[in-house]
C-alpha positions as CSV (number, residue, x, y, z in Angstrom):
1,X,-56.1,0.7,6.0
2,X,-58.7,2.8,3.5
3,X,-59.7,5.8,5.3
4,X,-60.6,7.4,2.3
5,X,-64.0,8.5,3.9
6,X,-62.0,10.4,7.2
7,X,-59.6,12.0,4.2
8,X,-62.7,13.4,2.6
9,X,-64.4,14.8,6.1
10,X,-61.2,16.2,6.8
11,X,-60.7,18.0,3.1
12,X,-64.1,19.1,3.3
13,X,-63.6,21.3,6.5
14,X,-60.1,22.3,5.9
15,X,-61.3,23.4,2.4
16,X,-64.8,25.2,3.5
17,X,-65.9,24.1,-0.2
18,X,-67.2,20.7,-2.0
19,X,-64.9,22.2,-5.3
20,X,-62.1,22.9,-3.9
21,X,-61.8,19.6,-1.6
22,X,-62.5,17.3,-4.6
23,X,-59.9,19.4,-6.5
24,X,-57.6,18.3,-3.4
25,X,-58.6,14.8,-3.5
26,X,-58.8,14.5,-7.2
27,X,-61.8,13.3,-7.4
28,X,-65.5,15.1,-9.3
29,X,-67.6,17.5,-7.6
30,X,-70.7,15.5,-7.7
31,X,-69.0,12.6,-6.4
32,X,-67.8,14.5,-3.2
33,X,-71.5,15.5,-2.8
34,X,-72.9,12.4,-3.1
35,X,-70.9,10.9,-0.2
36,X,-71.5,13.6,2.0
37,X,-74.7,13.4,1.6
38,X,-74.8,9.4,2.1
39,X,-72.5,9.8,5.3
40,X,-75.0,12.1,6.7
41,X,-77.9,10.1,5.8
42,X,-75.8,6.8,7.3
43,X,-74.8,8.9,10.5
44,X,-78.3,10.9,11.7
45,X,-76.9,14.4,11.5
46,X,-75.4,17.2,9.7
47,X,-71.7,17.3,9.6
48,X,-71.2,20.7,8.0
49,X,-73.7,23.7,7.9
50,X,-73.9,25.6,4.4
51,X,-73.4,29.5,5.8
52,X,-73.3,31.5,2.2
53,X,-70.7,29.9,0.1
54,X,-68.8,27.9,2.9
55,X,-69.4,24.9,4.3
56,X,-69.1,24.9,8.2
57,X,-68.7,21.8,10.5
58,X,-71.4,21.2,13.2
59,X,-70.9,20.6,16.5
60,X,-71.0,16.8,15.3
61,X,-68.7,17.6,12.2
62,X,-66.2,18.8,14.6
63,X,-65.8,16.0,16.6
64,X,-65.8,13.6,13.5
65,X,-63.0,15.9,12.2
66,X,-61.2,15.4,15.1
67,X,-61.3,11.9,15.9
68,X,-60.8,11.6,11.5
69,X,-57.4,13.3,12.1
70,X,-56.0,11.0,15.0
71,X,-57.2,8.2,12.3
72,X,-55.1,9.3,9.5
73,X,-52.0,10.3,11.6
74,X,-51.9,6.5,12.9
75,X,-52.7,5.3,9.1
76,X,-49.6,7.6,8.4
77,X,-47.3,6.2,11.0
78,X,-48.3,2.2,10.0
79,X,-47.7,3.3,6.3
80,X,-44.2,4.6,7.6
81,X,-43.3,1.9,10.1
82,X,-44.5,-0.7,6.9
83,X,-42.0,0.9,4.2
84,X,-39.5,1.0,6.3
85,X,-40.1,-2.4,7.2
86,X,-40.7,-4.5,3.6
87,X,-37.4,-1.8,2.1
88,X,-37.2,1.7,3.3
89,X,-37.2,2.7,-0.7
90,X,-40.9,4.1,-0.5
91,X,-43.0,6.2,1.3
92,X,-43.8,10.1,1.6
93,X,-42.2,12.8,3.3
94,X,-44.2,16.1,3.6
95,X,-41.6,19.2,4.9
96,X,-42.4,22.5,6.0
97,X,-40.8,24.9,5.4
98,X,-40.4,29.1,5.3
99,X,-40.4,30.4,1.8
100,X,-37.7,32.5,2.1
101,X,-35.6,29.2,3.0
102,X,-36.9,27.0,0.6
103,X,-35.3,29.1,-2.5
104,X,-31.6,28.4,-1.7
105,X,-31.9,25.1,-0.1
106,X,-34.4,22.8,-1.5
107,X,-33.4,22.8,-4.6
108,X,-30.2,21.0,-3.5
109,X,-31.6,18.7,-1.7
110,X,-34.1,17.7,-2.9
111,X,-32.2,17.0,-6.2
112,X,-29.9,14.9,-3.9
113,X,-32.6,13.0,-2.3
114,X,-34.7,12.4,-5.4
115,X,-31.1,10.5,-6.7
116,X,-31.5,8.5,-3.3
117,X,-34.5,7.5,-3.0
118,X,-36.6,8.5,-6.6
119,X,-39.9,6.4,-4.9
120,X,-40.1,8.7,-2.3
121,X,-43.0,11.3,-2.8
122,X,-41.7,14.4,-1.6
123,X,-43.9,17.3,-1.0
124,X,-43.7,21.1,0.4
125,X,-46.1,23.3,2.3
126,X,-44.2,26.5,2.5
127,X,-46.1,28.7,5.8
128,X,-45.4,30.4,9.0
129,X,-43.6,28.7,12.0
130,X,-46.9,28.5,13.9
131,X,-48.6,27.0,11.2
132,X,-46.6,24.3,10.0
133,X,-46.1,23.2,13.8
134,X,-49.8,23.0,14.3
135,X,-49.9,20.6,10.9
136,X,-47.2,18.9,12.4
137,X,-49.0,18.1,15.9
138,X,-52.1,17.5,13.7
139,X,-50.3,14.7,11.6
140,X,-50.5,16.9,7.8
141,X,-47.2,16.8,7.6
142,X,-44.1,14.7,8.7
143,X,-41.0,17.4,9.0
144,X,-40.9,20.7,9.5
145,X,-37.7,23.3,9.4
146,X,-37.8,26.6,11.3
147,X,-36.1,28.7,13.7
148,X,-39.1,28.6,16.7
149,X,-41.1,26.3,18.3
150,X,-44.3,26.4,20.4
151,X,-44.7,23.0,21.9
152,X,-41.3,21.7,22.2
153,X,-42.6,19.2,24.8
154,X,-44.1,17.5,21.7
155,X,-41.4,17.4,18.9
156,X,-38.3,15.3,18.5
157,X,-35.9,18.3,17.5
158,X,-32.5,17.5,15.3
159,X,-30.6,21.2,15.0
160,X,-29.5,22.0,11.8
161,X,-27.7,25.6,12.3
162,X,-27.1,28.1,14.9
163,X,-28.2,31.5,13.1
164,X,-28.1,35.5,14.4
165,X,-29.7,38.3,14.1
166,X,-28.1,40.9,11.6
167,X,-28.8,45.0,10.9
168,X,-28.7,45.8,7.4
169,X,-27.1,49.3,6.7
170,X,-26.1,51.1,3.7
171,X,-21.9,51.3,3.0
172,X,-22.5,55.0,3.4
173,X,-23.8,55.0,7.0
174,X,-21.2,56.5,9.7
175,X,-22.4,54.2,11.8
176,X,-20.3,51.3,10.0
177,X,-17.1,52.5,10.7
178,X,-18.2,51.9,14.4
179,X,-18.2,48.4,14.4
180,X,-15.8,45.5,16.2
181,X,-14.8,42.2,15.6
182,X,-15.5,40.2,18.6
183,X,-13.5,36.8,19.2
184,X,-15.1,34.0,17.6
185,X,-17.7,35.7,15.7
186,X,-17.4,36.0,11.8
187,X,-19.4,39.3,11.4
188,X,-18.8,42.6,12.7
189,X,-20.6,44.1,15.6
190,X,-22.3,47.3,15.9
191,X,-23.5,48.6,19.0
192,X,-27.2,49.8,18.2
193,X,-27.1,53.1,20.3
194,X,-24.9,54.2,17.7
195,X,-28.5,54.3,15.7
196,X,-30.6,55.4,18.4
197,X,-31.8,58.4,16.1
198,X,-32.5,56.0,13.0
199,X,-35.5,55.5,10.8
200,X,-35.9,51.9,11.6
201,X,-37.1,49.3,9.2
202,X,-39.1,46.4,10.9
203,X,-41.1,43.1,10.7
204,X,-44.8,42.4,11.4
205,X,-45.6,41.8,15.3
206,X,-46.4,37.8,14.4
207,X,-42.6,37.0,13.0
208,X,-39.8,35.5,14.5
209,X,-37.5,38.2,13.5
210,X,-39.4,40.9,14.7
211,X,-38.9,39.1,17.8
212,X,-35.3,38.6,18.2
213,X,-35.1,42.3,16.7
214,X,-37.3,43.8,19.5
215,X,-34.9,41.8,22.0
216,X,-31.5,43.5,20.3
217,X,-33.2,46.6,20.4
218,X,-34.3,46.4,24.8
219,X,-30.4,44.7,25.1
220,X,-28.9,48.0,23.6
221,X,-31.7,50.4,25.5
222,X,-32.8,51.6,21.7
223,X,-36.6,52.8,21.7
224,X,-37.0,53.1,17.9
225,X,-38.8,57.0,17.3
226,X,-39.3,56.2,13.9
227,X,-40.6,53.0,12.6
228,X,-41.6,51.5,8.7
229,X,-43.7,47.7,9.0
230,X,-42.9,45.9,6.3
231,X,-43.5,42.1,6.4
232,X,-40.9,41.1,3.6
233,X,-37.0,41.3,4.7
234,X,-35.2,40.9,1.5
235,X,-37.0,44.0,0.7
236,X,-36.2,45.5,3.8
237,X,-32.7,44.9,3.7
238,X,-32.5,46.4,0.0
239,X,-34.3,49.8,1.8
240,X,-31.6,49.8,4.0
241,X,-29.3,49.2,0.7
242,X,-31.0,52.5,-0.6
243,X,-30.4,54.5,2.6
244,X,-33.8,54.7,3.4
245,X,-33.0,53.3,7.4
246,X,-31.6,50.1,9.4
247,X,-33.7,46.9,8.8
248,X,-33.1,43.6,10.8
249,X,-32.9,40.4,9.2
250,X,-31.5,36.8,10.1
251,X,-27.8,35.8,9.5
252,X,-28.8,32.6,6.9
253,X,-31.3,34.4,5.0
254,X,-28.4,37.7,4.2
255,X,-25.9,35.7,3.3
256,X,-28.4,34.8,0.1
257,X,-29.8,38.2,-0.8
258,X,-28.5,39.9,-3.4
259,X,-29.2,43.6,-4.1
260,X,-28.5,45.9,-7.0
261,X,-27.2,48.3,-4.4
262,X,-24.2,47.1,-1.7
263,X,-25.6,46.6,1.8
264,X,-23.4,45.7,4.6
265,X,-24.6,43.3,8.0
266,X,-23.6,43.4,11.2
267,X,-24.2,41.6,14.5
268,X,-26.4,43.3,16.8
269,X,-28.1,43.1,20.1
270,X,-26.3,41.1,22.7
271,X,-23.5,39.5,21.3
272,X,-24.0,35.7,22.9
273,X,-27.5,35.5,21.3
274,X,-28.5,33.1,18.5
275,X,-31.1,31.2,17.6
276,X,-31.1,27.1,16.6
277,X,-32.7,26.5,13.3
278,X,-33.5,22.7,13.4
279,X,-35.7,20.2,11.9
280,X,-38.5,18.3,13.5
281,X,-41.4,15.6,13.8
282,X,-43.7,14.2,16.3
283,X,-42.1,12.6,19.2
284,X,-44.4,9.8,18.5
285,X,-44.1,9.4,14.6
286,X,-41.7,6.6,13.2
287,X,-38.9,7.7,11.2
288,X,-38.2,5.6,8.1
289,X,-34.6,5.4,6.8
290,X,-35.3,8.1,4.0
291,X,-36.2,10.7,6.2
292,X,-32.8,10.3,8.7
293,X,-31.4,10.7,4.6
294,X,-33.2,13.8,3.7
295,X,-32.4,15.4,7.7
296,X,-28.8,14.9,6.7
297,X,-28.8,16.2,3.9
298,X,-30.3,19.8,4.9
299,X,-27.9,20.0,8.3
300,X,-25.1,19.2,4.9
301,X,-26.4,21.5,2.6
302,X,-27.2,24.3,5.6
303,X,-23.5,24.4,6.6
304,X,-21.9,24.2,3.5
């Protein structure tokens, strides 16, 4: 299959620019320009408006985006179902992935997997749960890791870890001498009314954790009075290291922070919740040998 034409279309709109999608594609400016302008020519009608500096699909660029899309994802599933079938030693795999997770466990793995399967053309889109779900669904890429997902009607789901929510408070706070080991749990667990007159430290509205957070917080019947936004929770965490207040944060990301200042985590919220972390693809997409490898190897690495 050469769909090389649909690629362009589809690098043109995603890219809103003629440079920047033939800097994508590798190919020259004025090449990219020409075809467009032959496609349109060949096809009657506009597929992108020029509104200032960014292109902008027509009605008929739309729908020639759309169906260019459904192309490549079934070019990407009979490139998949053909490696795996002539040796399962080549292919592509394109993961997403959180940035904060990608520091302490790519590296790892991917240094495993290269020894695997070297012919295998890794590559990473690091981006918000919603965003590398919709990529998924849309066929851009082929895995995706994260802790919460939209349309699970549509994904094959393999779970890598079950992870918790965690407060981060300095050693000095008296609320850390109120906390209980539960049975079964490996962390400490504070009751959050014992904070009920605490300068919190919170996420942005959009991310998981803020989530999970606000759900500890209702559990406990803790309306928060004083409230800092702050979208990054290392740095949170290290606030919370320096006093400032109690910031939340995820049980597999603390365990990896490391602080110039102590900061000590405990359990909070309800004390049965957690929340699956857990790879997945399109129910529909074939699954070559190397990526069942590389889905082992993160559920490995994750619970080491």
């Amino acid at each position: 299959m050469d769909l090389r034409e649909q690629e362009y279309v589809v690098a043109l709109a995603e890219y809103g620019s003629i440079t920047r999608a033939a800097e994508s594609l590798f190919i020259s400016q004025p090449t990219l320009s020409i075809f467009l302008s032959r496609l349109e020519k060949r096809l009657g009608t506009p597929l992108f408006d020029k509104i200032g500096k960014k292109l902008v699909p027509t009605v008929a660029g739309e729908l020639y985006v759309r169906r260019a899309k459904e192309l490549l994802m079934i070019q990407s599933q009979f490139q998949g179902e053909l490696s795996d079938l002539i040796s399962g030693s080549y292919g592509r795999l394109r993961l997403g992935i959180h940035s904060r997770r990608s520091s302490h466990l790519l590296p790892k793995v991917m240094a495993q997997f290269r020894a695997q399967y070297p012919n295998v053309e890794l590559s990473i889109l690091e981006t918000s749960s919603s965003n590398m779900e919709l990529k998924l669904l849309e066929g851009t890429l082929d895995l995706i890791l994260s802790n919460r997902f939209l349309q699970e009607d549509k994904l094959s789901i393999f779970p890598i870890y079950q992870d918790t929510l965690v407060v981060a408070l300095a050693p000095s706070h008296p609320a850390c001498k109120k906390t209980v080991l539960l049975p079964g749990h490996t962390r400490r667990w504070l009751d959050l009314r014992e904070l009920r007159n605490e300068f919190f430290i919170l996420q942005q509205p959009y991310q998981a954790t803020r989530l999970f957070a606000d759900q500890a917080l209702r559990y406990s019947g803790v309306t928060p009075q004083r409230v800092f936004y702050i979208e990054n929770m290392e740095t949170a965490a290290q606030m919370a290291a320096e006093g400032v207040g109690a910031a939340f944060t995820m049980d597999s990301y603390a365990k990896y922070f490391t602080y110039e200042k102590p900061v000590y985590f405990f359990e909070a919220g309800d004390p049965d919740f957690s929340v699956q972390i857990a790879l997945a693809h399109r129910k529909e997409a074939h699954i070559p040998k190397y990526m069942e490898v590389f889905i082992r190897l993160v559920r490995e690495n994750f619970n080491r």
